[in-house]
N, C-alpha and C positions, 0 to 999 in steps of 0.2 A: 052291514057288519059293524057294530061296534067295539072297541079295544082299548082298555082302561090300561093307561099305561101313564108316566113320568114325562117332563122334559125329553126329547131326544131319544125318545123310548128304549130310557138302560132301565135296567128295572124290570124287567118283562120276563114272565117265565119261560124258563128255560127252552125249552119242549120250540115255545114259539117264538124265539128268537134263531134258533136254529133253520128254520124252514125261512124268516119272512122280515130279518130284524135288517138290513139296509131298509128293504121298502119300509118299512115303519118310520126309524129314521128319516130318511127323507122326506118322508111326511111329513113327521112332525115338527121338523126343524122348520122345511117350508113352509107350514102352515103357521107359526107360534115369530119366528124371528123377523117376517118377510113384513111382520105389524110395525107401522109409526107409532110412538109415541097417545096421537091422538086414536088411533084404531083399539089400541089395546086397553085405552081407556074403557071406549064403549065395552069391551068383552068382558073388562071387569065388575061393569056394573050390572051387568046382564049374568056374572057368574052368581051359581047358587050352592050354599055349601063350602065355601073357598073351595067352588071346583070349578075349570074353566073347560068347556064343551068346543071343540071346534069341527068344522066340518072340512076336509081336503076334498081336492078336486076331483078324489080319484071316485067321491060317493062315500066315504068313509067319515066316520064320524070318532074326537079323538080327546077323551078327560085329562085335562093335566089335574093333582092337585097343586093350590099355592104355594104350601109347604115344601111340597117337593122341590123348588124353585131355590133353596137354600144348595139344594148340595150341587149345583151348577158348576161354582167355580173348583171343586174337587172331582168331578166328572171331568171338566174341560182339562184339566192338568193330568189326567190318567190317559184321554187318548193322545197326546201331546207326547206322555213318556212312552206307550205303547206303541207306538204307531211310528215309523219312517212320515218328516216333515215333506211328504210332497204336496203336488198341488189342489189335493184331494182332502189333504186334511189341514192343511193351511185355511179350506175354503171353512172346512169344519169350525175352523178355532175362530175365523171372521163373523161367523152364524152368531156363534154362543157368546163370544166380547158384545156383539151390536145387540144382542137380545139382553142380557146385563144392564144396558148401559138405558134400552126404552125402561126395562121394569123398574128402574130408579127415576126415570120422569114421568111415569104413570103413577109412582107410590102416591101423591095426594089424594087421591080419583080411591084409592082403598087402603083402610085402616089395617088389614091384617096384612097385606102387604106394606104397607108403610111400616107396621111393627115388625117384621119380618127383616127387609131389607135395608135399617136403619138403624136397630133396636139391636139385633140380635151379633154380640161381640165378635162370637165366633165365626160368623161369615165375613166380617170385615177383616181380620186375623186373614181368612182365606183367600180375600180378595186380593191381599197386600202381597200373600205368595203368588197368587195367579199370574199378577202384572210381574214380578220378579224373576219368574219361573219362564213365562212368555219370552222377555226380554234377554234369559240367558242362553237360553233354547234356541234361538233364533240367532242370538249373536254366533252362538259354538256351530252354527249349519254354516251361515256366512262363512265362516274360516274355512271350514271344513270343504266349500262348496264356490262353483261359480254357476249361481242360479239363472235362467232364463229371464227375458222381460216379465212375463208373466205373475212367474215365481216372486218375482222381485219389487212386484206393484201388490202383490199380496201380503209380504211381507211388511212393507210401509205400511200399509195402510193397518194393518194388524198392531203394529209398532205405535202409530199415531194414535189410532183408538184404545188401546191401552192405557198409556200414559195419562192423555184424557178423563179415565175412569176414576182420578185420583178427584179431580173436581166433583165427581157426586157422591162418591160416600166416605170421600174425607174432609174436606172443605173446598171453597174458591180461592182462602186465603193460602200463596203460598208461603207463608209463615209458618201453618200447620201441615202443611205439604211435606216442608223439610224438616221440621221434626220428624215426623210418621218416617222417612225412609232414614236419615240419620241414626234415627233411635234403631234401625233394622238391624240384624247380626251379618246380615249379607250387605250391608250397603257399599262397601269396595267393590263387590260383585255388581251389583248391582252399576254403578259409575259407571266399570270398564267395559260392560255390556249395552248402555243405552248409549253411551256417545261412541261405541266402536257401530255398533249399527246403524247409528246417522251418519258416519261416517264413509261406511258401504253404500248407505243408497245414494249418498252425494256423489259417488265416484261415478255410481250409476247411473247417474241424472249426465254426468259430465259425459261419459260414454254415449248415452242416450242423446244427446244435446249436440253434439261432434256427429254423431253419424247419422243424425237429420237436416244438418244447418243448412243444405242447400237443396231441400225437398221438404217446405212446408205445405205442398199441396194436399196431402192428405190428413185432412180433417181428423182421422181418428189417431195418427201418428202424433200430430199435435196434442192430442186430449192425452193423450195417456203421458204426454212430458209433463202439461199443465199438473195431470194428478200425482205423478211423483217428487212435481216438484214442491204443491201444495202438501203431499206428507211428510215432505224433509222440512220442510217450514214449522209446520203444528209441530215434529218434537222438537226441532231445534228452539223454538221458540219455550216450548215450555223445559227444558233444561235449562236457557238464559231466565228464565223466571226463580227457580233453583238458586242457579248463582248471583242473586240479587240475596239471597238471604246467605247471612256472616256466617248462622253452624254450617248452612252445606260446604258453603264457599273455603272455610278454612279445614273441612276434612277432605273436599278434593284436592289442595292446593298440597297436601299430604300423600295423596294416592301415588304409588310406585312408578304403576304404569301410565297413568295419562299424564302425570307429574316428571315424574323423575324420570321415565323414557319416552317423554315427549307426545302423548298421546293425543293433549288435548291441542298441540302442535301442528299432528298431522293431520287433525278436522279443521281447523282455521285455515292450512294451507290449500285439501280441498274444494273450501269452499270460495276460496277467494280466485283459485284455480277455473272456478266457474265462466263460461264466457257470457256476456252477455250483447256483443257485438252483432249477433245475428238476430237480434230481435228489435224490433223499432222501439223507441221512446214511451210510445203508448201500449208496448206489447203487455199482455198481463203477466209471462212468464219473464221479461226484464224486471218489471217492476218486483216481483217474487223474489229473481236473485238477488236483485240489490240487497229487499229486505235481510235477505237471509246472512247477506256479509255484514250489513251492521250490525245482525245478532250474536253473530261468534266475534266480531271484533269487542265486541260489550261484554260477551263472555270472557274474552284474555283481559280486558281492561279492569272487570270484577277481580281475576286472580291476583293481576298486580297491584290490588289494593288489600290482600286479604294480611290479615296481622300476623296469621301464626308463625311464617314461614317467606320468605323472602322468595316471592314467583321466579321473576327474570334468576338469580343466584341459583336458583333449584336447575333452571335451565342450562345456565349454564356454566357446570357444575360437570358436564361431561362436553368431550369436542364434538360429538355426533348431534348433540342438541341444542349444543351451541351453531352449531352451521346451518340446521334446520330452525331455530329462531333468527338468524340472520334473513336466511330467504324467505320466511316470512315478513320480518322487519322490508327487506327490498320489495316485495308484496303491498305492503301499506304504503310505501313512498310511492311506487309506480301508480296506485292506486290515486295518489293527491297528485299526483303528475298530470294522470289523466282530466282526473276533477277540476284541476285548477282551471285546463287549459280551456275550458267551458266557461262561455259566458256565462255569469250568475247573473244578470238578470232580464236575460231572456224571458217574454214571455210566454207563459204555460199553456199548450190544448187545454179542452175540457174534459179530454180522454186522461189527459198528465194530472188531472187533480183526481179524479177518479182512481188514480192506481196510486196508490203511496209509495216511496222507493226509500223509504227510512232514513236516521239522520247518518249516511254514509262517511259524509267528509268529516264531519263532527268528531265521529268515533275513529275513523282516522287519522286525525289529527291528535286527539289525547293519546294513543297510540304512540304518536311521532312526538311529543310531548315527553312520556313516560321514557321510551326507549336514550331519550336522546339526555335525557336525566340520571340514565341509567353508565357507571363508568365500560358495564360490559359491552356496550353498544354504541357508545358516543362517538366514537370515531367512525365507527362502517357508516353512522346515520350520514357524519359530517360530509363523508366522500358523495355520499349518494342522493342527499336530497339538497345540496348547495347550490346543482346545477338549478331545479326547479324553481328556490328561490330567486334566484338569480333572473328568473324568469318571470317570473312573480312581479320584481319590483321595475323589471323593463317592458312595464304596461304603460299604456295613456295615463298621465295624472287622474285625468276625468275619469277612465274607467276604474282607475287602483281605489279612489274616493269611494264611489259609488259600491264595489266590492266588501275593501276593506275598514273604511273609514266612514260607515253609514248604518243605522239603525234601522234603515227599512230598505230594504235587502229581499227578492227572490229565498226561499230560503224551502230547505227540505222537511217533506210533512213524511210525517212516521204513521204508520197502524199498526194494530196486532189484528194477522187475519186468522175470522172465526169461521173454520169450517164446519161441516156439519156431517158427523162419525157417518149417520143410519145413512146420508147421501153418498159419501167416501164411499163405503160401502157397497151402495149401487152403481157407481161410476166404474168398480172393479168388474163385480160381476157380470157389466155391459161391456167392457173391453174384453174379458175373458169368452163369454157367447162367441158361437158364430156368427151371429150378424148383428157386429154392435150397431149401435147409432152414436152418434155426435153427440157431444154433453156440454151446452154453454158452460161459462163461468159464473153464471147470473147467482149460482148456489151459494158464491163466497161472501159473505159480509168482510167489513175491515169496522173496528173499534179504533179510531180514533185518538193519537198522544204526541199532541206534541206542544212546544213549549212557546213563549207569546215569542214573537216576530224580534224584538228588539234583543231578546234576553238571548237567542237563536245567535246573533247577529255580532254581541257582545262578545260570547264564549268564543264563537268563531275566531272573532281578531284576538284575543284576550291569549287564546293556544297560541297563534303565531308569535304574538310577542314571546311566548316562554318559548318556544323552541330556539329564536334565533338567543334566547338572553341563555339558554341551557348550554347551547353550541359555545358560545362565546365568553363562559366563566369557566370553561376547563383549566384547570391549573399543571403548569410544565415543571412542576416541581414533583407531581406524582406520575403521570410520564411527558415527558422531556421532548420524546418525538414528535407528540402531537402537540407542540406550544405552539400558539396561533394557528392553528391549522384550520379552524373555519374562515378565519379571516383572508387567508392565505387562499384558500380553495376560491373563495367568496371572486377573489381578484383575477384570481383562476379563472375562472369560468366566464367571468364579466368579462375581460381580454379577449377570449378567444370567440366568444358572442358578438362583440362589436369589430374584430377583425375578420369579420367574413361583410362585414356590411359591404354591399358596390353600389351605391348610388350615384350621379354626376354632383349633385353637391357633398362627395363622401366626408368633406372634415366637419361641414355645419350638420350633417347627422349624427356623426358623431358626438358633437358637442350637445347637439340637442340633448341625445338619448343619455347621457350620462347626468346632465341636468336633472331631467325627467325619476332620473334612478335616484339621485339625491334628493329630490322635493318629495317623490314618494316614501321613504324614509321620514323624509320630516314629519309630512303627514300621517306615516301612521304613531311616531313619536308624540305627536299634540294631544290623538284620538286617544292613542293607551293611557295618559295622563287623566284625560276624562273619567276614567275607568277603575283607577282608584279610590276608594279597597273594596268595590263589590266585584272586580272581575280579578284583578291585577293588585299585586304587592306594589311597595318603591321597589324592591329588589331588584324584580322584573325589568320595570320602567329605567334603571337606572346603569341595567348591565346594555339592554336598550340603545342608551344614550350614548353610553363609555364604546359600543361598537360602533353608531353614526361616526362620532369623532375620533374614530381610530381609521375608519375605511374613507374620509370625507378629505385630507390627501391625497388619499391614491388616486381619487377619483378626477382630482385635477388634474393628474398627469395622466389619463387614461389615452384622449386623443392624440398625446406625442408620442405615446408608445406604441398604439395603432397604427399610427404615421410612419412610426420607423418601419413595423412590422410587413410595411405593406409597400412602403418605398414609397406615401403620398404625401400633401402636404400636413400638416398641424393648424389648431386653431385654440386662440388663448379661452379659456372656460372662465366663466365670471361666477364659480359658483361661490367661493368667499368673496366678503367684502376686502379680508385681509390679502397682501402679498402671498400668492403659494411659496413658502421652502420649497427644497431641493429635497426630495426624495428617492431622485432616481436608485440610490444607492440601497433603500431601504423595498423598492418594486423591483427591483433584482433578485434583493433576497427572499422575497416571498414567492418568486415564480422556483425557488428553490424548496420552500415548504418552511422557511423561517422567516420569521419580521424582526428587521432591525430594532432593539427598545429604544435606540436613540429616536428614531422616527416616531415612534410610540408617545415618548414622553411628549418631543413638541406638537403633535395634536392637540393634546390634554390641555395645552397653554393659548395655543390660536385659534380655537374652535370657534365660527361664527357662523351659522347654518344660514344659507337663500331661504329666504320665504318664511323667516321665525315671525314676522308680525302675523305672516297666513296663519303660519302656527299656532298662536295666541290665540288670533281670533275663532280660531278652532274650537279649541280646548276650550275656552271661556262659553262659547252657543252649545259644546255638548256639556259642559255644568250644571249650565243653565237649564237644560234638557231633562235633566236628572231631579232637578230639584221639582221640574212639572209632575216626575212619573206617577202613578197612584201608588199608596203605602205597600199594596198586596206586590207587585213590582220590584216595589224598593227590597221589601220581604224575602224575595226569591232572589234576587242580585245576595242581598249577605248570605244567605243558605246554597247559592253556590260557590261564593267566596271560602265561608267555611267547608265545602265538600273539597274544593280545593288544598285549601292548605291541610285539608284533614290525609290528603294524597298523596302530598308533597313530602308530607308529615319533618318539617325543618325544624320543630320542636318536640322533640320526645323525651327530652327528660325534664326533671323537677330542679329546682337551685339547688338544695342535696347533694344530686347525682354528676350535675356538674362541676359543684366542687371538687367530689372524690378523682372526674376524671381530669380536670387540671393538676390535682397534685401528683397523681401517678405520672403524668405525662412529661415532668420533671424529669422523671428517670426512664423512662421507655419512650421517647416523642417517635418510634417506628412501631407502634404496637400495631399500626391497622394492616403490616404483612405477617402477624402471626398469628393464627389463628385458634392456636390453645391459648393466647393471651385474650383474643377478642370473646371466644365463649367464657373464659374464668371471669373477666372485667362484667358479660354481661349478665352474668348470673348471679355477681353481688353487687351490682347495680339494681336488677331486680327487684332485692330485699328491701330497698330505700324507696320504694315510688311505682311508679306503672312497670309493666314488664316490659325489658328491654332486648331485643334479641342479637345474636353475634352482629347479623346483616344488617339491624339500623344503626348498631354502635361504628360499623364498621362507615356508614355513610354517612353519620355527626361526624365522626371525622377527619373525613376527606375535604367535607364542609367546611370544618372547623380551618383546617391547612389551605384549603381556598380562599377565604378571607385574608388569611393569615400571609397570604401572595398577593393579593391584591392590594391590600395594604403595603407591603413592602416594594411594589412596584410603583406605585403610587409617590411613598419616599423616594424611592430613586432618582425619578423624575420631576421630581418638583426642584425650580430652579429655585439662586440664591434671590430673587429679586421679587420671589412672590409674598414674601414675608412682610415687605413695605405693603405688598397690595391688600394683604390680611389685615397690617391694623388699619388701613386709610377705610377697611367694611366695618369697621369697629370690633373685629375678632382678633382671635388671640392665637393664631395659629393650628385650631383644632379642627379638624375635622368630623365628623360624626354622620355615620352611617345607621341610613333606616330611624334618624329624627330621634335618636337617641340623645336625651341631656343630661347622665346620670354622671357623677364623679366619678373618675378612674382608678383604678385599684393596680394595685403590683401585677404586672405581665406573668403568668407563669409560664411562658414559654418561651422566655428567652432564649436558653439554648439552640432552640428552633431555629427562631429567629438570626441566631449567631451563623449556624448553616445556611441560610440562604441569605448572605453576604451581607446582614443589616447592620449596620453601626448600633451597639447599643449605647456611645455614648451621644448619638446625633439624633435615634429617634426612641421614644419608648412607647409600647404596644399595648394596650390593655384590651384584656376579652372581657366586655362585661357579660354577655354571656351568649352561646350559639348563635345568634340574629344580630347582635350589636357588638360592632366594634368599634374604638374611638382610638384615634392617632392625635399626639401632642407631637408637632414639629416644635426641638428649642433653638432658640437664637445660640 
């Protein structure tokens, strides 16, 4: 019997679809979909006529023509709206996406199908709806629905092979990617429905992951995490490809729901929710979640560099999303908590290099970088991640060197894994049979990205230094509470660390271990030196230093206050060359969450670090290091320098604009609590230069008032007798910040300046402009 009939045999008259149209159907989808790439090759060349002849098992023999092959993706969205989404026609829509997706890697092998499915606008038009329509359909059952294992490894995988479809008949480049769905009318829709659905099957994967963890004996139970978790991967991954490009990036950063109520929030939390404790080091589905946390930690990292719109501000912006970014933010510390506490440089299986686990710490760190930069987050960070530091710097010298003060470094290798849909696909319909089989992982390739060993290595320590230099320039002039309060914690924590110590020689561990905390400081003070300005500003390096010699007191009175706490003996610490001052009075006050300034100031005068020739000779071998690297090297060090400060963005406006806002600032110095003044100010800012939004005007300056404290603390404490020590350097009493030599211009903010207690006849202030400030002390 032969039966001329279309794809999926729609099309068929009437008379004989009545009687016989499933069998047909599933004929001809199993006969036509069930083709590789290379199978369908050969039927091409063998068709005659643009007709293609196939024969089903049943003895039947079954015409498609080529042509017909266009109206697919408008067939596959009619039984999608017609049809209840069960597991019946889910299976359906998996047929007709994987047959799609061969006839587009078959199109070379034939010209009227390459003209067909390449050429012809309208079916691309159609394709763009297909995957949109898929993806909305599927999200609105999710809500509506709590699907079966099943149901839910159909869905992914439908999900993943979709998204995919974008790579063949719209480009590889996502640059063209995100045009094509930007430019969509539905691309809102479209957002709130791909990353709410990767969202669902994560939760799923969590669920699935939790009610296996102690029953991985069955092989097939394992295969089907392994595939759910390889289809949360392939989209998530290509969504973080998405938001690597600036239009998609700054019209999500826009979107209501993943934006302003927290959507793209509660997929990072998630996924970092994920365990991966139950799977060995070499397991393939640890190394999969890993990947997958650094992919949405790159995903929030992308938002908070997008320009339109101020990410973290948009966040929070309401209490509910502000509390839900906090336990995310406690999410990424716990996260370096863990990571720290892991030797880095252990050596790897050959199973560990086999499975890439992505650059996790990396992105958790700029993470903790950004947050801790951020005024809405600076303090929850300071409470919650001081302890780890603290822990951090009470390592072996040797091992602190070899981690953080070393360019060749254990270090995390990234890939992008490349599944393969038509296989995805077969791994479903083998789990769904009644008698599946086992399915290695042999099918996944991994694409290979990651960046050379040293530059790895650099970024690494290069974050740490900004986070402790971000914790450590808050200014208590804009809130008050939290004045010193990393320093304060920092002491915190280191006390109550070293008061559990019991050993028999409990004061010489003491004294050791506080040594130790000091020299590590030094050393990573020499290295971050090394490191400017391809990793590192002076900014950095220099808030850096002002914290060593502000914690490098306490630190000597640590063993007598352990002593007392414990009822033992004391033991003198040789960590300056200088006599310790008397601070007790100033370590009092910090176990209350204040620092005395009087203790402050005399730091700033006795500072004489153990181990500064170590330190030199540091800093001088890693110079010299630098100057060996190859140009391509040196290349990539400035291009992340500038990715850096392009983040940090410390300069956003033009000389212009900064004059307009020194003069206004005469008469408003509290503009940055009003918020009709911060929009009006940055909307005729605007007119003058780059566009300036409420949120950066709003963070020049808070910047602007942090120097502006720093400096005047600075005055405070400088005694009368340094003034001899200025001319005997052959200087003239100036200071200048950031290598600044430019002449000084009239302060406009004195006023300012008059409220936070400054003599304007003892010091005068000049801004020369957002980055440089220059203090004249007169006689």
């Amino acid at each position: 019997m032969e039966i001329t009939c279309t794809p999926f045999g729609w099309q068929v008259k009437r008379i004989f679809l009545q009687n016989s149209s499933n069998a047909i159907k599933v004929k001809s989808r199993n006969t036509l979909h069930g083709h590789n790439c290379h199978d369908l090759g050969k039927l091409l060349k063998e068709s005659n006529n643009n007709t293609l002849k196939l024969n089903t098992e049943y003895g039947s023999s079954i015409q498609i023509d080529i042509e017909e092959l266009a109206k697919l993706p408008i067939h596959l969205m009619a039984k999608l709206v017609q049809s209840e989404l069960d597991e019946e026609i889910l299976r359906y829509a998996l047929f007709g996406i994987r047959l799609i997706r061969n006839l587009y890697d078959a199109t070379p092998r034939h010209i009227k199908l390459e003209q067909i499915m390449l050429d012809d606008i309208p079916l691309l038009k159609q394709l763009v709806q297909l995957i949109f329509y898929v993806l909305i359909s599927l999200n609105g059952y999710l809500k509506a629905n709590q699907p079966s294992t099943p149901v839910m490894l159909l869905h992914s995988t439908i999900v993943g092979s979709s998204l995919l479809l974008f790579d063949k008949f719209v480009s590889r480049q996502q640059s063209e990617v995100a045009n094509i769905i930007v430019g969509h009318p539905k691309v809102d829709v479209f957002m709130d429905a791909a990353f709410s659905a990767v969202r669902a099957y994560v939760e799923a994967l969590h669920i699935k992951i939790s009610g296996e963890s102690n029953n991985y004996s069955d092989s097939i139970s394992e295969e089907s995490i392994k595939h759910l978790c390889v289809q949360c991967e392939v989209s998530l991954t290509f969504l973080h490809s998405l938001c690597q490009q600036k239009n998609f990036r700054d019209r999500l950063v826009q979107h209501k729901v993943l934006c302003g109520q927290a959507g793209i929030l509660l997929l990072v939390q998630a996924v970092l929710n994920l365990d991966i404790s139950p799977f060995p080091d070499a397991h393939f589905v640890g190394g999969a979640l890993s990947r997958m946390k650094s992919r949405v930690l790159s995903i929030m990292l992308h938002l908070c560099e997008a320009e339109s719109i101020s990410y973290l501000d948009e966040v929070a912006s309401t209490s509910e999303s502000l509390t839900l970014a906090k336990s995310v933010a406690f999410k990424v510390l716990e996260l370096l908590k863990t990571l720290f506490s892991k030797t880095q440089n252990e050596p790897s299986t050959c199973s560990d290099k086999d499975i890439p686990k992505g650059h996790l710490q990396l992105y958790a760190m700029r993470l903790a970088d950004v947050f801790s930069d951020d005024s809405n987050f600076r303090s929850y960070v300071t409470l919650h991640i001081t302890e780890v530091l603290t822990t951090l710097f009470s390592h072996p010298n040797g091992e602190f060197l070899s981690s953080w003060c070393s360019s060749d470094l254990a270090y995390e290798e990234d890939a992008t894994l490349e599944a393969d849909p038509f296989l995805a696909a077969e791994s479903v319909f083998n789990f769904l049979s009644s008698k599946p089989t086992p399915v290695t992982c042999s099918q996944y390739a991994f694409i290979p990205c990651n960046m050379p060993r040293a530059s790895y290595a650099h970024q690494r320590t290069s974050l740490l230094v900004k986070v402790i230099a971000n914790l450590h320039c808050f200014v208590p002039d804009i809130c008050k509470e939290e004045k010193d309060l990393f320093l304060s914690k920092f002491y915190q924590c280191l006390l109550t660390r070293l008061s559990k110590t019991s050993d028999e020689l409990f004061c010489n561990s003491v004294a050791e271990k506080v040594a130790c905390i000091s020299k590590n400081f030094h050393s990573l003070l020499s290295h971050a030196e090394s490191l400017i300005p391809s990793y590192l500003n002076e900014e950095d390096v220099e808030l850096l230093r002002t914290f060593i010699n502000q914690l490098e007191p306490l630190l000597r009175t640590l063993d007598e206050k352990v002593a007392q706490s414990t009822g033992g003996c004391s033991s003198v610490l040789s960590v300056k060359a200088s006599p310790a001052p008397d601070h007790n009075n100033g370590i009092s006050d910090l176990k209350e969450g204040v620092c005395k300034d009087s203790a402050l100031q005399e730091v700033d005068q006795s500072y004489v670090g153990k181990g500064s020739d170590q330190a030199d000779d540091e800093s001088r071998e890693y110079r010299s290091r630098d100057k060996d690297k190859p140009d391509d090297e040196k290349a990539g060090n400035i291009k992340f320098a500038e990715q850096q400060r392009r983040k940090r963005k410390r300069t956003i406006m033009n000389d212009r604009q900064t004059g307009m806002m020194e003069e206004v600032l005469k008469d408003k110095p509290d503009m940055q609590r009003h918020r009709d003044e911060l929009q009006l100010w940055a909307d005729r800012l605007s007119e003058h230069g780059s566009e300036v939004t409420a949120s950066q005007l709003k963070n020049w300056l808070n910047n602007r008032r942090a120097k502006l404290a720093r400096v005047a603390k600075d005055v405070r404490g400088l005694p009368e007798g340094d003034n001899s020590h200025n001319d005997k350097q052959g200087g003239s009493g100036v200071t200048v910040l950031n290598g600044s030599s430019e002449t000084p211009v009239e302060d406009p903010c004195l006023p300012w300046a008059q409220k936070a207690g400054i003599r304007t006849e003892t010091v005068s202030v000049w801004l020369l402009d957002q980055d440089k400030i220059l203090v004249e002390t007169k006689n």
